[in-house]
N, CA, C and O of each residue as an XYZ file, in Angstrom:
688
protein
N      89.827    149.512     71.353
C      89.877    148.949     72.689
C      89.615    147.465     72.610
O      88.738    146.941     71.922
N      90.445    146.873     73.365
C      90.348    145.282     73.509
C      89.346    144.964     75.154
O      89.327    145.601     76.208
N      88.773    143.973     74.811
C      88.075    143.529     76.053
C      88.061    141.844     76.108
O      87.603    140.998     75.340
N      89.020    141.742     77.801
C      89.418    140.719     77.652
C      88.679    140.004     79.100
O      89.076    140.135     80.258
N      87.337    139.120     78.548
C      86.621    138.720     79.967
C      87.384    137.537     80.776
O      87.867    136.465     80.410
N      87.282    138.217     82.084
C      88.106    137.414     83.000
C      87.490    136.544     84.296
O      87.988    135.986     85.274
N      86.235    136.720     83.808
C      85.817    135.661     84.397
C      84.399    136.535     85.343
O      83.915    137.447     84.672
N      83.747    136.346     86.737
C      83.060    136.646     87.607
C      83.969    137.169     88.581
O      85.186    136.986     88.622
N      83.099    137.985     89.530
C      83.696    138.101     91.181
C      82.298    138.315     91.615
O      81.245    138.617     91.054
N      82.693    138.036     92.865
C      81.679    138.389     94.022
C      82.540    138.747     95.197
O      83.376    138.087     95.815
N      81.989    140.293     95.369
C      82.422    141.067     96.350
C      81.182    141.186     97.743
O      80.047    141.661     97.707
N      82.030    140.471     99.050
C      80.910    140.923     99.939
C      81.290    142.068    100.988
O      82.424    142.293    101.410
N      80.258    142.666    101.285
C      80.868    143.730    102.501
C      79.826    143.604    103.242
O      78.757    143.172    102.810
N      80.017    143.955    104.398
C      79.707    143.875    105.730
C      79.807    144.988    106.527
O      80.815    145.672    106.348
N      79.051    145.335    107.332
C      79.358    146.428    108.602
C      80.507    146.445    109.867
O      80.694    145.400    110.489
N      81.095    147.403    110.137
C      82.218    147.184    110.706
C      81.202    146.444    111.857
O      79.978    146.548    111.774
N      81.852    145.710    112.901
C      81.745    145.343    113.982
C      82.548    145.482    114.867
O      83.582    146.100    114.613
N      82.295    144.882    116.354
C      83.650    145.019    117.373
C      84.289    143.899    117.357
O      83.668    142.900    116.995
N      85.430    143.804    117.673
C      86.274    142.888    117.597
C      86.187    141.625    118.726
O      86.511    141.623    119.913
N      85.758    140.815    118.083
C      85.128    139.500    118.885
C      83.856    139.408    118.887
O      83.334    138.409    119.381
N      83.224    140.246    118.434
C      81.744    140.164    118.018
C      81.160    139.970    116.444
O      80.049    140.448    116.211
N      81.747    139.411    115.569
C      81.977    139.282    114.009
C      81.111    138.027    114.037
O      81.250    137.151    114.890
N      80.183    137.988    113.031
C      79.021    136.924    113.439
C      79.500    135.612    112.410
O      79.308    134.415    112.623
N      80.257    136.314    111.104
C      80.716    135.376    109.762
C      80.458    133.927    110.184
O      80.804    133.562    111.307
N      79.897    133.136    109.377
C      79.871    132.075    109.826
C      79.436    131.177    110.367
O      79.822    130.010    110.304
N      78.243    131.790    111.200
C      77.575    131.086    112.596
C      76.061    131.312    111.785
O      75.211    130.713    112.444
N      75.594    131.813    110.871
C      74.116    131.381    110.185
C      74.669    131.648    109.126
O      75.236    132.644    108.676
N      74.293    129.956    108.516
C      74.777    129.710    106.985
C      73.785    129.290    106.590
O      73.050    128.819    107.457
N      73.316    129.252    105.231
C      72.370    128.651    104.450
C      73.072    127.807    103.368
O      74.087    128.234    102.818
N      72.506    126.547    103.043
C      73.091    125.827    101.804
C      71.768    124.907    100.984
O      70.804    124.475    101.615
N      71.927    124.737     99.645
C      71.013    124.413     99.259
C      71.371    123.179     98.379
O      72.467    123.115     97.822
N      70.299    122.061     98.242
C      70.031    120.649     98.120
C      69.056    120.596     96.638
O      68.014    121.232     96.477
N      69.620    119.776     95.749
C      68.421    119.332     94.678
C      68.682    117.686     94.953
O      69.688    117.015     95.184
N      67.309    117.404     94.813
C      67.496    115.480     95.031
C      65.824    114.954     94.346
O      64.725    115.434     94.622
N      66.115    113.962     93.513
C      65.149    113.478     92.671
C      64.123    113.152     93.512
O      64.543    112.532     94.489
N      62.811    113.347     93.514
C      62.057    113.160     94.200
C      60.577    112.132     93.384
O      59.622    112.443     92.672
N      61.131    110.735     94.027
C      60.377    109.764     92.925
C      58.835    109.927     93.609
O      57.887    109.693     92.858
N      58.637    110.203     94.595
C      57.070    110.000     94.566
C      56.012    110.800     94.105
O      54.849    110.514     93.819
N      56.990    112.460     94.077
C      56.365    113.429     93.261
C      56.453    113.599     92.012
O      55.969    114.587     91.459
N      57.100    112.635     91.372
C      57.867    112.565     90.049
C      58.583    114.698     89.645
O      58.389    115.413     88.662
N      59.207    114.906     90.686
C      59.970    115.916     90.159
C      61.415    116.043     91.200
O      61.942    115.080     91.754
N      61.775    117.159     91.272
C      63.120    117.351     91.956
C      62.311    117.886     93.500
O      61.171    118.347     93.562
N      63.124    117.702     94.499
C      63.221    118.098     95.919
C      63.588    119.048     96.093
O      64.164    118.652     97.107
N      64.036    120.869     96.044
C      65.066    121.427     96.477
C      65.225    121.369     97.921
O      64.198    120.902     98.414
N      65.880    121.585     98.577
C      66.132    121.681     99.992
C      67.021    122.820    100.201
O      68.192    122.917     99.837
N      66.162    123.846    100.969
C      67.399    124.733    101.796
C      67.423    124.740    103.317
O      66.394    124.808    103.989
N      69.054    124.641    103.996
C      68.908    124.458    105.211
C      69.587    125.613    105.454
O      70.468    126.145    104.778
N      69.040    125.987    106.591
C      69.356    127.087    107.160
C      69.801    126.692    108.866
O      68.964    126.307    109.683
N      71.427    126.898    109.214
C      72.320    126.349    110.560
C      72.357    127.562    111.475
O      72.847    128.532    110.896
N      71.972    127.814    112.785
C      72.439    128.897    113.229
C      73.514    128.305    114.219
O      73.479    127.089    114.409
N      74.302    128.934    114.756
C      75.612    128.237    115.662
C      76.390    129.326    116.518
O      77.481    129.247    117.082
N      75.487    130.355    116.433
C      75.603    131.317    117.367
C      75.222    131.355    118.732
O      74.300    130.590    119.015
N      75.845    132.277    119.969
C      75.399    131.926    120.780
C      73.715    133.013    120.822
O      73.369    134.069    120.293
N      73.130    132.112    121.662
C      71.667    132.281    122.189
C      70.861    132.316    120.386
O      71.305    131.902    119.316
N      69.967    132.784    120.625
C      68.951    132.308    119.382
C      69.180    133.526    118.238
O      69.670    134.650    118.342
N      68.521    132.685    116.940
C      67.948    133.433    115.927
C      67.085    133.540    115.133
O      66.426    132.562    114.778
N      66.932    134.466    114.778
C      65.467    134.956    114.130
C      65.495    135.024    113.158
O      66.062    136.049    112.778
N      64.990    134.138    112.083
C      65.283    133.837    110.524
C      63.868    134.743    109.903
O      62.759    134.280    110.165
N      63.959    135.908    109.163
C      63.020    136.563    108.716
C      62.934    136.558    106.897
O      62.399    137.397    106.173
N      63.793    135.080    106.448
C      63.418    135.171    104.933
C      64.324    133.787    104.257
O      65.391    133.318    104.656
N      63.686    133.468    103.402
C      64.615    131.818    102.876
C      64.467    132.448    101.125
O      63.695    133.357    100.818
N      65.208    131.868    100.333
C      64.954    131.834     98.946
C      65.939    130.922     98.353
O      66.816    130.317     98.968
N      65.676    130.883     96.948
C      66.548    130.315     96.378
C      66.340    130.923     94.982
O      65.341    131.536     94.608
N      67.673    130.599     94.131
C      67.730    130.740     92.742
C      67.723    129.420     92.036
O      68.685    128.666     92.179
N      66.654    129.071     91.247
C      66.174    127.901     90.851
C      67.620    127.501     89.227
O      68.157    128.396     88.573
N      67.858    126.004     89.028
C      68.391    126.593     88.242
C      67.695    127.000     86.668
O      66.500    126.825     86.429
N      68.424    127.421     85.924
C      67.849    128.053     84.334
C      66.936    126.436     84.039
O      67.057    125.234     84.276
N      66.062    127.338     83.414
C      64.702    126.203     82.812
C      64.215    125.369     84.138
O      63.222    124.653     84.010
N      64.619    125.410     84.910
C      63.566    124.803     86.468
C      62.286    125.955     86.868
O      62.593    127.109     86.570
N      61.136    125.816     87.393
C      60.129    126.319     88.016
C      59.709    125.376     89.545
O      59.856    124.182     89.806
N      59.156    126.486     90.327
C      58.747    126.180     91.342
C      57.035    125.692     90.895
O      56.126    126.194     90.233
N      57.250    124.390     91.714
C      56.092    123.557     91.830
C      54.920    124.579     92.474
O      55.379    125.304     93.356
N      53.794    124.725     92.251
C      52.680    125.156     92.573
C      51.744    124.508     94.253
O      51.045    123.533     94.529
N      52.185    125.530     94.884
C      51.098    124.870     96.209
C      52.415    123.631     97.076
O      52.161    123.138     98.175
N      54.056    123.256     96.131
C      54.731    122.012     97.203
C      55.047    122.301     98.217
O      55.157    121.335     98.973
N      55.350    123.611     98.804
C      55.751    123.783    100.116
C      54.998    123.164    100.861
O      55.503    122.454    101.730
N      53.357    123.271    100.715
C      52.817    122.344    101.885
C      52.841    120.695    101.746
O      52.191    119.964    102.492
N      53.277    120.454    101.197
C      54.101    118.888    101.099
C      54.652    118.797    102.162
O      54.167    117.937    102.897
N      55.702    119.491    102.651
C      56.439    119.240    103.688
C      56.441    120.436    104.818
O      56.648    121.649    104.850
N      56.096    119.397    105.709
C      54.837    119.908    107.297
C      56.446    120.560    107.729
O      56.409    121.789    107.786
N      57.555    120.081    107.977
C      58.713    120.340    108.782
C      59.539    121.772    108.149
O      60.569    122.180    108.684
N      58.961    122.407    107.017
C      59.906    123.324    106.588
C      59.522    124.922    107.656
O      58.647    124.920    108.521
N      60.216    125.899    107.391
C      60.163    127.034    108.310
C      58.428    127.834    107.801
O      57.819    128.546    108.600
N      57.828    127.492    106.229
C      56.847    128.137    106.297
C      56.378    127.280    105.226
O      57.231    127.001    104.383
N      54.877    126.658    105.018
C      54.274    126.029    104.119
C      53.197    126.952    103.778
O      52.066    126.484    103.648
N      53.409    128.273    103.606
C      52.839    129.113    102.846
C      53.413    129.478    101.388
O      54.597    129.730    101.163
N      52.482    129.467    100.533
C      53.334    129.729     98.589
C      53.852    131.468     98.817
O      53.428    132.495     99.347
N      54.974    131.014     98.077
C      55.705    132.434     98.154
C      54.740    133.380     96.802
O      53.862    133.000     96.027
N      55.475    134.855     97.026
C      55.031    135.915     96.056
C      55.369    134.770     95.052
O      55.856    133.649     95.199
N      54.804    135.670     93.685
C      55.230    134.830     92.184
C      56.868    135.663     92.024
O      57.206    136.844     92.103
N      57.442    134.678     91.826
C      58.872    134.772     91.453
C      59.530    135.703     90.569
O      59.208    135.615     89.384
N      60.297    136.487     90.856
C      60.781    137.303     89.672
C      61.971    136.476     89.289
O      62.575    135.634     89.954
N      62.178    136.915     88.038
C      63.494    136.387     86.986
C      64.743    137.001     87.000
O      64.675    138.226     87.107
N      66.126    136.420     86.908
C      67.081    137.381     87.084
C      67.484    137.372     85.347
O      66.750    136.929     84.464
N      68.668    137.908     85.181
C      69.125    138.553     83.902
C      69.659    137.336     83.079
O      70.147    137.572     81.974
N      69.598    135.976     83.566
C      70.163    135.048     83.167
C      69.052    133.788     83.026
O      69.431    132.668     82.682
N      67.475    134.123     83.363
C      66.546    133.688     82.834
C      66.097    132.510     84.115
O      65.285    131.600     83.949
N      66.614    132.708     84.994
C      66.683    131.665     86.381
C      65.549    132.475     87.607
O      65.642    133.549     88.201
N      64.503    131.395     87.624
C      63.759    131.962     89.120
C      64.335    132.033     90.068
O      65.346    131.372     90.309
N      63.580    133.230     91.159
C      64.276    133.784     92.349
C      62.862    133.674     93.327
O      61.965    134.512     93.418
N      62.988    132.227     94.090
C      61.710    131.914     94.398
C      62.218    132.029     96.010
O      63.183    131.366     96.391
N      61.548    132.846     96.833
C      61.749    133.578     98.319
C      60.239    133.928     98.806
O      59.170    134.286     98.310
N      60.869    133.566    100.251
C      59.209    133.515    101.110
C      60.160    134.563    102.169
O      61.375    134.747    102.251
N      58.751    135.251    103.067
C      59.509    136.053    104.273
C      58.621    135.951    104.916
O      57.465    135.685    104.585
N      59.064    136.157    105.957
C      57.663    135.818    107.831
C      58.344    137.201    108.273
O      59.211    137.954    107.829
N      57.494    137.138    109.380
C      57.843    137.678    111.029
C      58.921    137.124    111.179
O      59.840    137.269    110.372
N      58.981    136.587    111.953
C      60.118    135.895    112.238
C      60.388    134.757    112.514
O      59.425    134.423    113.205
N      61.082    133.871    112.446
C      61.086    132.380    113.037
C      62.115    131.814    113.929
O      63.207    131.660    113.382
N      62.055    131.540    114.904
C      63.274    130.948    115.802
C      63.949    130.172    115.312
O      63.333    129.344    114.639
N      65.266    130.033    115.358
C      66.300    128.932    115.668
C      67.122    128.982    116.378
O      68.122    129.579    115.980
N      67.148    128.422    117.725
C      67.593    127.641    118.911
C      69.470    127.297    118.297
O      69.940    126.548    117.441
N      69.924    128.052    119.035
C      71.782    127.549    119.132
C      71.716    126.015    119.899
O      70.833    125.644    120.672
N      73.150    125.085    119.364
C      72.785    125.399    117.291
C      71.696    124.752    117.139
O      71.185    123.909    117.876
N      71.145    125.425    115.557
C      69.988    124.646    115.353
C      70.077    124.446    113.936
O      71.050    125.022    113.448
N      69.259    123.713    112.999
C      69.372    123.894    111.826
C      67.694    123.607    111.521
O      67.034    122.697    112.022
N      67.220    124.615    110.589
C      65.294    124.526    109.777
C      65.991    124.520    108.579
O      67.116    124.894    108.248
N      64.662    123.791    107.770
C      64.436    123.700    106.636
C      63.324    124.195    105.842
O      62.314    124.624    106.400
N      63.476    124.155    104.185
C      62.343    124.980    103.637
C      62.643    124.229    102.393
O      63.468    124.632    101.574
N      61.890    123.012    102.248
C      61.912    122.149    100.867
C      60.498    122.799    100.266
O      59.559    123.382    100.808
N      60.847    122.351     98.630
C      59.646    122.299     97.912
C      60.102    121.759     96.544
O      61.291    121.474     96.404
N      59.200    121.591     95.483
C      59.287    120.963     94.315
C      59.675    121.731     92.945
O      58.938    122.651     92.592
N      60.674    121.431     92.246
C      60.704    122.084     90.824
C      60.677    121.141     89.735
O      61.042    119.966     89.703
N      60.144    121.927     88.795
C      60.210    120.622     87.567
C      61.276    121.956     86.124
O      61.565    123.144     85.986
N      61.402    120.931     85.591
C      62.229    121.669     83.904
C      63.210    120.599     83.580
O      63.246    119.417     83.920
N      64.090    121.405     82.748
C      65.195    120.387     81.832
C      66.075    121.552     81.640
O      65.857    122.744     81.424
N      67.165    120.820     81.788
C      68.508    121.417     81.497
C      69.332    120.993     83.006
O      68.930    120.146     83.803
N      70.830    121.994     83.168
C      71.711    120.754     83.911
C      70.933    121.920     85.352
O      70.136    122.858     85.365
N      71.702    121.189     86.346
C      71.027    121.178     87.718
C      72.525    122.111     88.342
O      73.489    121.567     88.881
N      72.405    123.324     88.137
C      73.378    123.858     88.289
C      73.251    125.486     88.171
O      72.506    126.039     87.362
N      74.133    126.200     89.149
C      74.008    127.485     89.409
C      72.861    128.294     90.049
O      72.367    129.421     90.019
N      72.720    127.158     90.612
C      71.608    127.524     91.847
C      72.074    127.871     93.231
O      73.223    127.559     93.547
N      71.565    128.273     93.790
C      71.868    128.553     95.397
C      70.457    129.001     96.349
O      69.420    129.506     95.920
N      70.693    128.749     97.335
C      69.896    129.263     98.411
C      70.421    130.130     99.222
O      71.642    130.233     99.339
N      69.356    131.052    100.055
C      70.148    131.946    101.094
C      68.953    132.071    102.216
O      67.778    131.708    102.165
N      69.762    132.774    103.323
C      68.587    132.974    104.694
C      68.645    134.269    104.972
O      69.697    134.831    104.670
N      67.985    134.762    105.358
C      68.011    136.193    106.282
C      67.592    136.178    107.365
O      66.478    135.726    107.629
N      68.495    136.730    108.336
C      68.256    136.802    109.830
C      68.168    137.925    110.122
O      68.848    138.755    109.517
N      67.231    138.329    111.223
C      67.141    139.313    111.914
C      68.937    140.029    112.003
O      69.912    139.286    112.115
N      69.051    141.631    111.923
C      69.787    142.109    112.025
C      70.357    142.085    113.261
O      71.444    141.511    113.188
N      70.218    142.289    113.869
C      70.868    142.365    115.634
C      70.796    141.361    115.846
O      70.430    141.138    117.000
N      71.064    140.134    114.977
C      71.721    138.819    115.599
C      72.452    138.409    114.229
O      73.041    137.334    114.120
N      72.386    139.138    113.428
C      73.834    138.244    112.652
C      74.663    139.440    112.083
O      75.677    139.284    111.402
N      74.112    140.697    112.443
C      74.637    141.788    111.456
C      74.532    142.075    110.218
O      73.793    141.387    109.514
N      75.205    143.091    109.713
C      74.324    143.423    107.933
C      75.217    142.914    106.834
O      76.323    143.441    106.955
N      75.171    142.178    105.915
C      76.552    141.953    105.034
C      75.435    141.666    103.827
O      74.265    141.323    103.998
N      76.165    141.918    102.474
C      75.772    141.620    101.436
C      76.442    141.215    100.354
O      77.489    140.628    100.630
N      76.149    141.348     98.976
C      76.728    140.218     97.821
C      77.029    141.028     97.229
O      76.408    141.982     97.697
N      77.923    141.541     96.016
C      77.675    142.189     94.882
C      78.443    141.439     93.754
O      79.570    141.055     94.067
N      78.011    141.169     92.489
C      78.764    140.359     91.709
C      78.273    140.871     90.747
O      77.276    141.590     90.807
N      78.960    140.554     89.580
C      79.832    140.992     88.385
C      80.839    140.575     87.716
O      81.771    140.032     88.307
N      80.850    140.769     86.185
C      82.009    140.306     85.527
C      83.357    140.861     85.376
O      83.429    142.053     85.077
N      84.606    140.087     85.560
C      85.545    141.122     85.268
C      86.192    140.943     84.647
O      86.481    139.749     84.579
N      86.848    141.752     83.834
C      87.619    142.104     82.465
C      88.692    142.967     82.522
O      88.668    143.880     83.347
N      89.785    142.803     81.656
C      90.737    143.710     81.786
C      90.606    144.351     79.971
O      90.549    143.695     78.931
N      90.595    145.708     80.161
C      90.750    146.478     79.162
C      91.737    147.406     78.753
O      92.270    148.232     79.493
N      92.019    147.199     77.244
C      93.459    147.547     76.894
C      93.020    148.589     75.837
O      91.876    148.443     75.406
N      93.721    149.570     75.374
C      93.669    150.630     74.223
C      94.844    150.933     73.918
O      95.808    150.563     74.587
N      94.934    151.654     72.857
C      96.025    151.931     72.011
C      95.763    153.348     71.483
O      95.082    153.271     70.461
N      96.018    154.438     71.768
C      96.090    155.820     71.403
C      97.553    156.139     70.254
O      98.614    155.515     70.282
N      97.203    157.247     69.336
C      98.585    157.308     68.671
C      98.038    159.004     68.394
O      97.009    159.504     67.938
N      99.229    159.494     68.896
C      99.082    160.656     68.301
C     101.025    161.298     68.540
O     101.696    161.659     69.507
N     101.208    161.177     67.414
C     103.060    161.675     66.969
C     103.367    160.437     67.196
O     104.358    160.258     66.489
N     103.083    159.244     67.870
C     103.816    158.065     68.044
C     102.690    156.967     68.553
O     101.478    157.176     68.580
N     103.289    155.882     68.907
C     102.241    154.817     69.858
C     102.044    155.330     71.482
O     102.818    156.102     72.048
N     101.066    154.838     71.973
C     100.699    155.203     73.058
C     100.081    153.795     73.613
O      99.017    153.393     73.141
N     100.745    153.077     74.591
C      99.927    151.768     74.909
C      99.441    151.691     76.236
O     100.318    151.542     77.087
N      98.321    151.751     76.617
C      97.849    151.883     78.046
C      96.581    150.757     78.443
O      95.814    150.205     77.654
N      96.636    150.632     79.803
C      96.545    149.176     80.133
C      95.412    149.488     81.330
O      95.855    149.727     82.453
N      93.741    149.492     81.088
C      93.445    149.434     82.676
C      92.990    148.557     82.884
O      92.361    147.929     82.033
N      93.168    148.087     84.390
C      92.591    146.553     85.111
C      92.130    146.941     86.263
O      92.897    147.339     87.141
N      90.692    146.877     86.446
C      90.435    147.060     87.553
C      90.285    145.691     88.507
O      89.966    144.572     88.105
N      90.616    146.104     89.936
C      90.636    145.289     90.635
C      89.677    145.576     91.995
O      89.600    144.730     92.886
């Protein structure tokens, strides 16, 4: 058998909804690294936009730090303006050696539109890359959708029995 890697996917699914009620779009999260000279380390920044109508209830922020970065100890309360200046749980690691540094509340408002933030400090070496941030909102205001990712590959074999046999699967 041949194995021929074709790269990543990320598959998202979502709960059916009614038609004109599809939330996609209207609470996004995006995330910021920026040198931060007075702390002598990096800034991350995640912002979290809601643009839905009437309010939402943000019940979780995180980010994936990138490989060889750590979360600064105690920086969230550096900055008075983020959604929570409480230190998150200690971070678990994903399979690729990158912290998964996430805080969760009750809940927190954001006002249509609105946009909060949730900075804090990382230090390490290596490139500044393959990181991301994300938000979680209360369910009954943005609906349920999730991530699933994985590598994909197409795999080939060769059977012989009285002759050649060449067969081809690709999943999609």
């Amino acid at each position: 058998m041949n194995t021929i890697p074709m790269g990543n996917y990320t598959l998202v699914a979502g709960e059916w909804v009614t038609t004109g009620e599809h939330t996609e779009d209207l609470l996004v999260s995006s995330s910021n690294i920026t040198w931060d000279e007075t702390n002598d380390a990096y800034k991350y920044t995640i912002s979290v936009t809601w643009t839905g109508a009437g309010n939402c209830w943000i019940i979780a922020v995180g980010a994936r730090l990138p490989v060889g970065y750590e979360y600064v100890p105690e920086s969230a309360a550096l900055f008075p303006g983020n959604l929570t200046t409480a230190e998150p749980p200690p971070p678990q690691i994903d399979p690729q050696g990158a912290y998964l540094v996430e805080w969760t509340f009750s809940k927190i408002l954001i006002p249509s539109p609105g946009t909060r933030t949730q900075e804090f400090l990382i230090n390490g070496s290596g490139e500044l890359e393959g990181n991301y941030g994300w938000a979680e909102g209360e369910r009954q205001d943005v609906g349920q959708s999730g991530e699933l990712t994985g590598n994909f590959s197409i795999i080939t074999a060769t059977a012989t029995k009285g002759g050649t046999t060449v067969g081809q699967v690709v999943p999609m």
